[in-house]
N, C-alpha and C positions, 0 to 999 in steps of 0.2 A: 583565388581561393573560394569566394563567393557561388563563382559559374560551377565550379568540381565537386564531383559527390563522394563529403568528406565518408572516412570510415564509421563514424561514431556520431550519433546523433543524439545528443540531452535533452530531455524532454522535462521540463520543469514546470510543476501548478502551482499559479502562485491566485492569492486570495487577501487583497486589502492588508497585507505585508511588504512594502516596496524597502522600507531601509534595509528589512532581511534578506528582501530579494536581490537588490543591491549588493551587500556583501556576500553574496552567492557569485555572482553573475561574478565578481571582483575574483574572486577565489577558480570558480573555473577558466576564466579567462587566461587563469595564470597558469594553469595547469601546462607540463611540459610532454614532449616525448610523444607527443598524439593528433591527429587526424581529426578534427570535429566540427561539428556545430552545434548552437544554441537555441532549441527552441522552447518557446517561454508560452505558456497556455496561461495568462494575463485577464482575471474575472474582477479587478478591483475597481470596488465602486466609489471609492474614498481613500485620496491619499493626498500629503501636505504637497504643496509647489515645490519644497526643495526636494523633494524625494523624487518626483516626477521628472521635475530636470537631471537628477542624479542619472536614475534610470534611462533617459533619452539620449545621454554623454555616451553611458556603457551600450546602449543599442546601436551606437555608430557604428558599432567592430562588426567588418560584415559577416563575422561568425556568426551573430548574433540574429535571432529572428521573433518579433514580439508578436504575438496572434491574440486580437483582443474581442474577447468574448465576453457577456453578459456570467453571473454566475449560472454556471452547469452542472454541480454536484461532481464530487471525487472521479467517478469512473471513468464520464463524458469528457471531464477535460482531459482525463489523461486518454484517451481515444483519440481525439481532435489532434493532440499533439504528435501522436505516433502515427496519425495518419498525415500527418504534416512533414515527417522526419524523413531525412535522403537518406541517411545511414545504414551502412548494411548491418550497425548493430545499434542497435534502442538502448540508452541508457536511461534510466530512471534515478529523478529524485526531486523534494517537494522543497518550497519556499525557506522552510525552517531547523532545514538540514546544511550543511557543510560538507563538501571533500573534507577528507581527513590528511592528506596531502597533497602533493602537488603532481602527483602519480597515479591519481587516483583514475583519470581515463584509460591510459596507458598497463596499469593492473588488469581493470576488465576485458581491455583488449588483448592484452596479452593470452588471456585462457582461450582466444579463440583461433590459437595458432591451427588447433586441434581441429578439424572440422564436424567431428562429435559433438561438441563441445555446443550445445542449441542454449543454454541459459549460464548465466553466474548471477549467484549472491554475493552480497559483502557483508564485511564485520562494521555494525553498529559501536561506537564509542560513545558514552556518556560522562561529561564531566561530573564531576564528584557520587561517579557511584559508587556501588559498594565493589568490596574485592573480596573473594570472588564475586562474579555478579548474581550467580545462583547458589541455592543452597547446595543443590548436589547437581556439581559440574560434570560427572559423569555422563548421570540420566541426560542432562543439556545438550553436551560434546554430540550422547549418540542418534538424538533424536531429532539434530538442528533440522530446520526447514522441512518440517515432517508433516504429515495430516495422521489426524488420528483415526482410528477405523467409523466414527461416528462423519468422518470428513473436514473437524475444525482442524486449521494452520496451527501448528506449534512451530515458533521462528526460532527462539534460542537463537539470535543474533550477535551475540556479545560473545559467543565462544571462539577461543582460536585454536581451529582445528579445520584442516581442509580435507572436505571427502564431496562424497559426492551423492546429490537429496534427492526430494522428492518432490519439493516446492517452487515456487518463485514470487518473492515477496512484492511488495509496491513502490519501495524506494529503496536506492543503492542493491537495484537491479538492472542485469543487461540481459538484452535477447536477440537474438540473430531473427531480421524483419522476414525471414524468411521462414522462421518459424514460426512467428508471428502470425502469418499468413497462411501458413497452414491452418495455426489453432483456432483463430477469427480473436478478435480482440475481447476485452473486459465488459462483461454482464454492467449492463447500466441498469438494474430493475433493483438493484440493493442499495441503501443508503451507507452501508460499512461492508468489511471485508468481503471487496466485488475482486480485487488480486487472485482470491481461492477459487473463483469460477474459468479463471482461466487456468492456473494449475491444474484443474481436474484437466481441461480438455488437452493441452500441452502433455501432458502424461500420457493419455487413451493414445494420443497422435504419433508421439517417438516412435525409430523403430528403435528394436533390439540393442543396436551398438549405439544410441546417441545417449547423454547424461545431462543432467542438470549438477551445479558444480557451486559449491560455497567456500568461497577464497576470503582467506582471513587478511589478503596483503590488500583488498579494496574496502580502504577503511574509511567510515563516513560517520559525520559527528554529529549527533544528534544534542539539538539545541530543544529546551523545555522552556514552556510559558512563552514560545514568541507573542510580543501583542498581533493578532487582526486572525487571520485565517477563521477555522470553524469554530472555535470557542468549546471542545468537544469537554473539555476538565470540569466544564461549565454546566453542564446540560444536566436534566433530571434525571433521578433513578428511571423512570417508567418509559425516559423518552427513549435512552440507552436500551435498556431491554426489548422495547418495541423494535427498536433498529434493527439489534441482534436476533431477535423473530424475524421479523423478515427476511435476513439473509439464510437462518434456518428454513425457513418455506420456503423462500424464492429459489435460493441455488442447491444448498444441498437435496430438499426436495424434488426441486427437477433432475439434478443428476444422478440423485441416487432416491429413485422413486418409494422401490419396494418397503426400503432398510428405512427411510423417513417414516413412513407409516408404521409401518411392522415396530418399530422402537418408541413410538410417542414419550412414553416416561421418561426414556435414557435424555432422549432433547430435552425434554422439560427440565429436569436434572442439569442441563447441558447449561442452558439458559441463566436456570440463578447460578452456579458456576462462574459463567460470564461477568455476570453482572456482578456479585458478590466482589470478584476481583477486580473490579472496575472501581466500586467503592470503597475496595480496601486501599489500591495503590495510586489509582489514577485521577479520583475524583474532586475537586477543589469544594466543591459543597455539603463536606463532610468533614468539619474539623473534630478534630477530636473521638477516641473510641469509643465513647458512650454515644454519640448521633450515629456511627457507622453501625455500631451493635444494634440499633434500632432499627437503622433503615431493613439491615439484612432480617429480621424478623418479620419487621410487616410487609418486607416483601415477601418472604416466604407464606408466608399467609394469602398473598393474595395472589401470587403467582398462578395459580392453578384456574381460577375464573379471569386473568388477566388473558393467560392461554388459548382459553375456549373466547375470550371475545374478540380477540385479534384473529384468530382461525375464522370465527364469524367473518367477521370484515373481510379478509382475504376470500371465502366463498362469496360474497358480496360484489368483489371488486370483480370476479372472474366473470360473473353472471353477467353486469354492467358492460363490461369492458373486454372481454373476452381473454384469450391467454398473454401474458407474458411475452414480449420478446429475448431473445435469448440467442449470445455469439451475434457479435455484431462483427462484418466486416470490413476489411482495411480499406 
């Protein structure tokens, strides 16, 4: 099994989380019906002896393949591990996620009986969320895995409804390495949603009859608050907004040159957007609604010289440094 090149290759980033990764590795191991292997982009810099032993028990399965790297930021590891992977199809997904069964390889592979068939998404589950998960399940149903014409990701993951999108997200994703290989892998120059730089080019690239495909049966369970990884719940207003600025500059800018410039406001708009909803759902350093009503004000207030000095910076860096790189390949 070791020497064969399985059909399905897991590509897993795990970050100073080893009990999570641990009952990860436990869960797909168990997985039935399927073809694979495990590879594990391993950037932890601190983890207990028991965990470490745990992990070195589950690395015996020669499915199993650990590749240990210093930390490398979101993109790069998940680069490293696709470029690492035998599979003819790439699955994704990160430390402090779970299959949602034990089918869960065997759902994604299945949509690829189709040879059209170049990507699938899956259905995201969250323990005690709400029911519905959105307000208005319609708008969700039709817009899953969409970009808006500004070019931000709307995932709408939670909906079960199988059609067929526009996107491809960063976990409880699969992609045929072949297409992969066409698109060139994930923009390492963004700190957050670097996934959307490869959706752009994966779209340009299809022909006519191939589709991208959101299967509600590859269900995967999204665990909150794991301890270790990036601490992202964690982080400041300004740092979060800088982040999502740069991926506004970096990717959407480079791929859509004109419409970046030519709209400055609509991003700027885009931006507190972002961030506003970041501190309304996501933000752990925000209790209560009278801090969050606050933050979102003086952000709004400063957003607009926050803008012009971050764009400062970025001309700064270009002059230094010269362009960008951009599509990195397998």
């Amino acid at each position: 099994m070791a020497d064969a090149t399985p059909q399905v290759s897991v590509v897993v980033r795990s970050y100073n989380r080893y009990p999570a990764l641990c009952e990860l590795l436990t869960a797909i191991l168990a997985q039935r019906d399927a073809d694979f292997e495990v590879v594990v982009v391993d950037q932890t810099t601190k983890a207990p002896d028991d965990a470490r032993a745990r992990l070195a028990a589950l690395a015996a399965d020669p499915r199993v393949r650990i590749l240990t790297f210093p930390p490398l930021g979101g993109p790069r590891a998940r680069n490293e591990g696709v470029r690492a992977a035998r599979g003819e199809i790439v699955l994704l997904i990160d430390d402090d996620d779970l299959p949602g069964d034990d089918r869960w390889i065997a759902s994604h592979a299945a949509n690829y009986v189709d040879p059209n068939c170049v990507a699938v998404n899956g259905r995201a589950i969250v323990e005690g969320d709400r029911d519905p998960p959105y307000g208005n399940m319609a708008r969700a149903e039709r817009n899953v895995m969409s970009l808006s014409w500004l070019g931000w990701q709307r995932p709408y993951s939670k909906v079960n409804v199988k059609k067929r999108v526009h996107s491809v997200v960063g976990g409880n994703a699969s992609i045929r390495r072949s297409a992969i290989a066409r698109a060139g892998l994930w923009d390492e120059c963004t700190p957050v949603e670097d996934e959307v730089s490869f959706a752009y080019r994966l779209r340009a690239r299809m022909r006519p009859d191939e589709y991208i495909l959101f299967d509600p049966a590859c269900t995967m369970q999204r665990r909150l608050d794991i301890p270790g990884g990036m601490g992202k719940r964690y982080l400041g207003t300004t740092t979060v907004a800088r982040r999502h600025f740069q991926f506004l500059h970096r990717i959407v800018g480079h791929y859509f040159p004109w419409k970046y410039w030519l709209l400055q406001p609509a991003y700027v708009f885009l931006l507190y957007w972002i961030t506003a909803d970041w501190v309304i759902d996501d933000s752990h350093g925000h209790p209560g609604g009278l801090r969050k009503a606050w933050t979102l004000v003086w952000f709004a207030l400063a957003l607009p010289l926050l803008w012009t000095w971050w764009l400062g910076a970025e001309v700064v860096r270009r002059v230094r440094s010269g362009p960008l790189q951009h599509e990195p390949r397998l």
